[in-house]
Every structure is written in C-alpha cells, then in structure tokens.
C-alpha positions in Angstrom: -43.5 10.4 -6.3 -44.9 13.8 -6.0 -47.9 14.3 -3.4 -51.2 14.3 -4.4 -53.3 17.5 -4.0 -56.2 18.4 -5.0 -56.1 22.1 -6.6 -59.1 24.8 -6.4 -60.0 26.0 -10.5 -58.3 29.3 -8.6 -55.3 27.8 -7.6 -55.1 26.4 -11.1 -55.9 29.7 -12.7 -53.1 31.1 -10.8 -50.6 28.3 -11.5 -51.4 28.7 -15.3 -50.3 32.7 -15.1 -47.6 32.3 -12.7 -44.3 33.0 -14.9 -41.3 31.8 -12.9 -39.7 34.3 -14.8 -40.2 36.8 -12.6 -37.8 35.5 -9.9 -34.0 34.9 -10.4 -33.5 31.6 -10.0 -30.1 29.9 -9.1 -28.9 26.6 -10.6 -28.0 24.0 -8.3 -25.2 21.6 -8.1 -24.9 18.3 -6.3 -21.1 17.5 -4.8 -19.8 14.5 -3.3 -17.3 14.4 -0.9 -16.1 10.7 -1.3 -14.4 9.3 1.4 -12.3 5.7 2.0 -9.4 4.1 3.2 -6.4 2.7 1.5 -3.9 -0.4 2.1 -2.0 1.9 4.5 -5.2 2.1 7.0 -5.2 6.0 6.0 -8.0 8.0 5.2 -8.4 9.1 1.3 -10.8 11.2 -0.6 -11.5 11.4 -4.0 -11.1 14.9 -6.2 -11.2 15.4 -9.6 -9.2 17.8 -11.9 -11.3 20.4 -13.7 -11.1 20.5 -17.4 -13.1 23.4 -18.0 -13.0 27.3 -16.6 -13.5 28.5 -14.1 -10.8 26.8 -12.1 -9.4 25.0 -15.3 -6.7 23.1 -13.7 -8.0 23.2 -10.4 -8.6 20.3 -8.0 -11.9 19.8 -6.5 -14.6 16.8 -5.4 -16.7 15.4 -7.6 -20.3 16.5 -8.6 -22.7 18.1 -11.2 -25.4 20.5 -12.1 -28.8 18.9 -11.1 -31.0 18.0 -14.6 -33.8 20.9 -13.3 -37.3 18.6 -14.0 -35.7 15.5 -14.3 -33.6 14.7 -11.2 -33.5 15.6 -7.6 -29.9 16.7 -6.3 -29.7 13.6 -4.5 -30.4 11.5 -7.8 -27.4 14.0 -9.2 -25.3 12.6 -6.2 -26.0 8.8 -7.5 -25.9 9.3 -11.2 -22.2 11.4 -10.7 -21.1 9.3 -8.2 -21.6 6.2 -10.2 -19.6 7.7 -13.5 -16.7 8.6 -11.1 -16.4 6.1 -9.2 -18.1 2.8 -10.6 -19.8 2.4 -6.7 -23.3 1.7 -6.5 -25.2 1.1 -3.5 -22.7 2.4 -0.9 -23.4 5.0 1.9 -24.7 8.4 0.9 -26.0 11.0 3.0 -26.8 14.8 2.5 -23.8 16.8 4.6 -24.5 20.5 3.9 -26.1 23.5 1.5 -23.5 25.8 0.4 -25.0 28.7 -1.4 -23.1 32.0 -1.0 -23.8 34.2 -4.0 -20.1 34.5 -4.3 -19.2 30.6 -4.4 -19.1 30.3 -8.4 -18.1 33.3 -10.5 -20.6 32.3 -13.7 -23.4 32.6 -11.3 -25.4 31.9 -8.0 -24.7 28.2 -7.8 -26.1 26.6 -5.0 -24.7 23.0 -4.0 -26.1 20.2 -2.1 -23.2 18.6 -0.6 -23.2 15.0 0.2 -20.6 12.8 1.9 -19.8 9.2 0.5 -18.2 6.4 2.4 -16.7 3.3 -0.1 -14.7 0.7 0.8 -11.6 0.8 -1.2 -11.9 -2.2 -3.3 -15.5 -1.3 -4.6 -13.6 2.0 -6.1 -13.1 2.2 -10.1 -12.0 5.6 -10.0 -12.3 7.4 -13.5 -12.5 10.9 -14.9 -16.2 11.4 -15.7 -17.7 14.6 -17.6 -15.7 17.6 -16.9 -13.1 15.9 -15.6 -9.5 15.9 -17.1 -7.9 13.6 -14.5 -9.4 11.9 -11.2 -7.6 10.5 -8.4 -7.6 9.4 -4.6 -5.6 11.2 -1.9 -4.2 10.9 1.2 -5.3 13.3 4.0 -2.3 14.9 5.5 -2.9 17.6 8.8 -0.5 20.2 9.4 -0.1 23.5 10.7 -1.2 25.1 7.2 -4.1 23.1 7.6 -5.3 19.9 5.4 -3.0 18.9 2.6 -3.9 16.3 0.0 -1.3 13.6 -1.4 -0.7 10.6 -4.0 2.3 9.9 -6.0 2.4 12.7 -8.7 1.0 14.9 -7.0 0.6 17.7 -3.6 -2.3 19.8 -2.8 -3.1 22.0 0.1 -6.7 22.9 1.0 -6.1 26.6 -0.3 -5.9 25.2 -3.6 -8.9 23.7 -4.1 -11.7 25.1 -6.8 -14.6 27.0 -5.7 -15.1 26.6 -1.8 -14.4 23.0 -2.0 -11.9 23.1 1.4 -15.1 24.4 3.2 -17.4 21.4 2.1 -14.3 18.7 2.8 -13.3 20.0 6.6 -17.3 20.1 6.9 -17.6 16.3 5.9 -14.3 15.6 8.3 -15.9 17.4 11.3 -19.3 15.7 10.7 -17.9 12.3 10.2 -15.5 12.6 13.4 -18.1 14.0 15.6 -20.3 10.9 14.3 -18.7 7.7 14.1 -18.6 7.2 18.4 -22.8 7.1 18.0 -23.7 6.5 14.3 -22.5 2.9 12.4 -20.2 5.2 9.4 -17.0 3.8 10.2 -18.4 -0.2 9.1 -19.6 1.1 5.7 -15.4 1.7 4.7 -14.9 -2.1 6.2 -13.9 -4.2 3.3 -16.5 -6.6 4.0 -18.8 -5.4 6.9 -20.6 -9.3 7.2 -17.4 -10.4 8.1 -15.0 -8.1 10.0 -12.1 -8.2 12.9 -12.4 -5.8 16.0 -8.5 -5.6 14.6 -9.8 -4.0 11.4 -12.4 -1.2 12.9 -10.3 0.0 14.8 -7.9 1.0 11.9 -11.0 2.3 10.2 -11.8 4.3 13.7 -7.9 5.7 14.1 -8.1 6.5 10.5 -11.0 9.0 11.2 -10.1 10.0 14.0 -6.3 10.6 12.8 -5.1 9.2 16.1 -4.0 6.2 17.8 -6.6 4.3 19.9 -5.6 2.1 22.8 -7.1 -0.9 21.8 -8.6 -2.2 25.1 -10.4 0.5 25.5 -11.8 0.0 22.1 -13.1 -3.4 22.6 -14.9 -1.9 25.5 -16.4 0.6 23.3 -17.2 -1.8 20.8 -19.1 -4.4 23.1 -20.6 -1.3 24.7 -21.5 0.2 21.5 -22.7 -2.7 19.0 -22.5 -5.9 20.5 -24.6 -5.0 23.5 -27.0 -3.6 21.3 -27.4 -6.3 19.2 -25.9 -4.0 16.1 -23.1 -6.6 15.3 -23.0 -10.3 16.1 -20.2 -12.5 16.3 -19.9 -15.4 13.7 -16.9 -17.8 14.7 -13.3 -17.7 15.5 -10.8 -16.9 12.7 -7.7 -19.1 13.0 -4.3 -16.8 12.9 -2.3 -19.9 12.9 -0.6 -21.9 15.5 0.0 -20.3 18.6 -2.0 -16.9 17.8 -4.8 -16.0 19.4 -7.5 -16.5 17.2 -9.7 -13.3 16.0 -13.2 -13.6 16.2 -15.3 -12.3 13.1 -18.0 -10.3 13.0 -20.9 -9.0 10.8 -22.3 -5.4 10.9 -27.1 -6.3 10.9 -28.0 -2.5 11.9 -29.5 -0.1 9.6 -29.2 0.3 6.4 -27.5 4.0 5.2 -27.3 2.7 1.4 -28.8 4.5 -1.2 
C-alpha cells in the first residue's frame, strides 16, 4: 500500500505537468536464481532455455519484465517463479541489481535479481512464457570455472544468456558466505519440522562443495540453533536394531517465506 501524503495544490500542479517523457527510462526485469538439492545431496539450479532473440537458444535463469503500474519486481519474482516452477511460499530474497547499459542488446534493462531456495520435492519444473525448454542442473567447479550438468545436456558459465554467470556466482557467494549465520540451508531440507543433523549437513556440504567432519558439525549445530532455541529436538528416530537411533528435529526460527 502506497503511503499516504498529503500534496500542496503546487505540488499537484506540478505533478499534473510533469511528463515522464522527458527522461529515458529503462524497463526492468525480475530474475530468479533458483536453487535446490537433488537425490544425490548435490546442489542444482534451475535455467531455462530462451525461445526468443536475443540469445535464442541460449541457457539462462528464470525471470520476466516487471508489469510497470501493476506489480513490484518482487511480485514479478513470485508470479514467474510460480509458472516455472509450481513452488509457492518458499524462500525468496532480493540478491542483487544488475543494470549495466550494456547487459541486454534491445535496451537498458535493469534486473532485480533474487535468489530462491526449494526443496526438491516441492519443484514442478515447467517451461513458462518464453521458455522453449526448462530444466535443473548440477553445479559442477572446475578450472574453467562453473559448469552446469543433467542428462542431455553440458553448459559452462560462458555460455549463459545475457550476464546471467555474473547473477548465479553472485547468488553462490552470498549463499556460502551466509548459511554459517543465517537459517538458508533448512529452507532446501525436505521437511524442516522434522529433520536429522545427518541430513543438514548434506544440505551444508552441498553449499559449501566440501566435505564436513561431522563432529564438528554437531558442535556447530548445538552452538548455532539448538542453544539458541532456533531448532528443537522432537524424539528419537529408530534406525533399526542395533543402530544408533537419530534424533529429529524441527527448524521454529524466522520465517524467510514470501
């Protein structure tokens, strides 16, 4: 809802000559770098395959042009988000503005970037407008830099559409450099009301590309949540006889969901 203000008859006489006209303006996009993590406890993301020039052909993440007097870029982020991927109510958040002049060859486009973390089964990936194919992706590292891989198909970073390798290593950067002091990691958890230490620490490793010893995890994880009265513990999950039973947990901090 907009604020209320109360305007002078000369601010009104100015806004009713003001042409807006008289200023290029740029149109603005909202993208969505959409994060999760597979069967395999690896990190995915989701791109789409452009139908349309430029980059017809071209791999690149989800997003839109923002409905100018109808939506706000993060409304764009929701409504695109939905139509690719079926999630609704899942974490959100505003990553970055890109907005060199040069970004989009039909015109100064700026995009608001957001990141989106979904668990895997809540994903009904589809091609949405603009789309001719859509499809999740393994995050590889190597010495070219990030590569993305399925079954039919091999990207590297390079060749991505627009400056779409910039927004994703932004969103990997800001997730990594987040998840030891901010609750991202339980919002990929399958079920975050009822979770194994077991099973956040493959989301964690997953992030963080890396091996964690697992000790020191539970440290961190007391430390970090349990301490602080972020996640409680529920009961003990039988493994069957002779196992150590797993406790289970459930995630009661903030709420990132929009």
């Amino acid at each position: 809802m907009a604020k209320k203000y109360n305007f002078s008859s000369e601010e009104k006489a100015f806004l009713e000559a003001y042409d807006p006209g008289d200023y290029p303006r740029p149109a603005v996009t909202a993208d969505i770098v959409v994060f999760t993590v597979d069967s395999d406890n690896d990190l995915n993301i989701l791109l789409i395959k452009r139908k349309d020039f430029p980059y017809k052909g071209y791999w690149a993440v989800p997003g839109g042009f923002m409905k100018v007097g109808e939506e706000s870029a993060e409304e764009t982020a929701v409504r695109r988000l939905r139509e690719e991927t079926g999630a609704e109510n899942v974490y959100l958040r505003q990553l970055a503005t890109f907005s060199r002049p040069d970004r989009d060859p039909r015109m100064h486009v700026v995009s608001v970037a957001y990141m989106a973390l979904v668990p895997w089964d809540m994903l009904n990936i589809k091609a949405g407008e603009g789309a001719e194919e859509a499809g999740l992706f393994k995050i590889g590292y190597d010495l070219n830099g990030l590569s993305f891989k399925n079954r039919e198909h091999c990207l590297l970073e390079t060749e991505l559409a627009f400056d779409h390798d910039k927004m994703i290593k932004t969103a990997l950067w800001r997730l990594r450099n987040r998840i030891d002091y901010e609750p991202d990691a339980f919002y990929l958890l399958k079920d975050k009301s009822s979770f194994t230490v077991y099973e956040l620490q493959k989301i964690y490793e997953s992030i963080k590309n890396k091996t964690l010893d697992t000790s020191n995890f539970r440290k961190f994880f007391t430390r970090s949540y349990i301490n602080t009265g972020t996640v409680i513990c529920k009961n003990i999950k039988s493994n069957g006889a002779g196992k150590r039973p797993a406790a289970l947990y459930e995630y009661i901090g903030r709420s990132e969901l929009l």
